[in-house]
N, C-alpha and C positions, 0 to 999 in steps of 0.2 A: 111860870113853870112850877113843877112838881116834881123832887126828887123821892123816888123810892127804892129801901136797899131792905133787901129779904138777908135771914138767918136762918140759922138752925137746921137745915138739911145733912144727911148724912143716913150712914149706914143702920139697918135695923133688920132683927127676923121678925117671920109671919107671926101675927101676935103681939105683936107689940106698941108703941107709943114714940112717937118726935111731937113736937110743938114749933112752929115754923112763927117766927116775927118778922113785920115789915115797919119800918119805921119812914112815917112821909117828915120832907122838909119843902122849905121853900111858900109857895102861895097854897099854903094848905087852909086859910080859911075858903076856899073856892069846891073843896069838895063833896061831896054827895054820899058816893057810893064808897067803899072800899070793899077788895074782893080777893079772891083766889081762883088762879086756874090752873091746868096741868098739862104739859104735851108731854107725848109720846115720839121717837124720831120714824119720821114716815107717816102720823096720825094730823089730823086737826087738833089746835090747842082747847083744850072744851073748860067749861064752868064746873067749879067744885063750891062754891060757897061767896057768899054777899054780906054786906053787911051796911044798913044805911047809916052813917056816921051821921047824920043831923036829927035820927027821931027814933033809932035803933031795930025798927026787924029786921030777923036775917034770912038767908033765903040758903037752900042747899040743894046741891045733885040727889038725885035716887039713887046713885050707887055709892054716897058716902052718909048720908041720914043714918042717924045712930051709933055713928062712927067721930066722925069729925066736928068741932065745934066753932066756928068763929066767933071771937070778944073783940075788944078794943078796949085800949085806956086814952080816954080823952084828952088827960094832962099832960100825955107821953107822944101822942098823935103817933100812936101805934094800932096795928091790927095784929093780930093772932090767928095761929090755926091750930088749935089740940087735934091733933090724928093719934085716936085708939084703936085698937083690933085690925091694927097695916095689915093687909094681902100684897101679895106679888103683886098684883093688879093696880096695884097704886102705884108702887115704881112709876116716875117720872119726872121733869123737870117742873118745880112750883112756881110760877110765876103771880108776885103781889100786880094788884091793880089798881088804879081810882079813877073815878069819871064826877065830873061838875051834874051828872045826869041821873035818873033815877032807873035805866032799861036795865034792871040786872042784868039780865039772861045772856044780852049779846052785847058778842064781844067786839064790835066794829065801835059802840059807844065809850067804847075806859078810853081815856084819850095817855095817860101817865102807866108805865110801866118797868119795874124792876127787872136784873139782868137775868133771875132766877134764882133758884136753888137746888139742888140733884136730892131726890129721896131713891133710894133703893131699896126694895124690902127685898129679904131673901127666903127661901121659901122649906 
């Protein structure tokens, strides 16, 4: 098993900047991918950003490119999200990911998932 606990969420205006951390424990040499996604209440939970934790590219939505960064610290068996230039439109709940699998995209594959985090932007 794979435990994963998100940080850093909380209040912001349009314009602005959070950086959300997810730190894994547990059988965390079994991982692949680590990632970020986001619902909306009433929406499907969609892909905002990947990150291969065993050989490093990272993969990102088109509506947050340019915006958002994903890192990782190996030593720390953390991933990261820098969110720059937040819109309304980001408001939503963060949810960290990891999969033993390399399918960024979708999300039937992340098998390990954190409880979330709330971003609100306000506008």
């Amino acid at each position: 098993q794979v435990q994963l606990v998100e940080s850093g969420g909380g209040l912001v205006q349009a314009g602005g900047s959070l950086r959300l951390s997810c730190a894994a424990s547990g059988r965390t040499f079994s991982i692949a991918t680590m990632a970020w996604f986001r619902q909306v209440p009433g929406q499907e939970r969609e892909f905002v950003a990947a990150s291969s934790w065993r050989y490093g590219p990272t993969y990102y939505a088109d509506s947050v490119k340019g915006r958002f960064t994903i890192s990782r610290d190996n030593a720390r068996i953390t991933v990261y999200l820098q969110m720059n230039s937040l819109k309304p439109e980001d408001t939503a709940v963060y949810y960290c990911a990891a999969s033993t699998n390399t399918y960024y995209y979708t999300i039937s594959r992340y098998e390990y998932w954190g409880q979330g985090t709330q971003v609100t932007v306000s506008s």
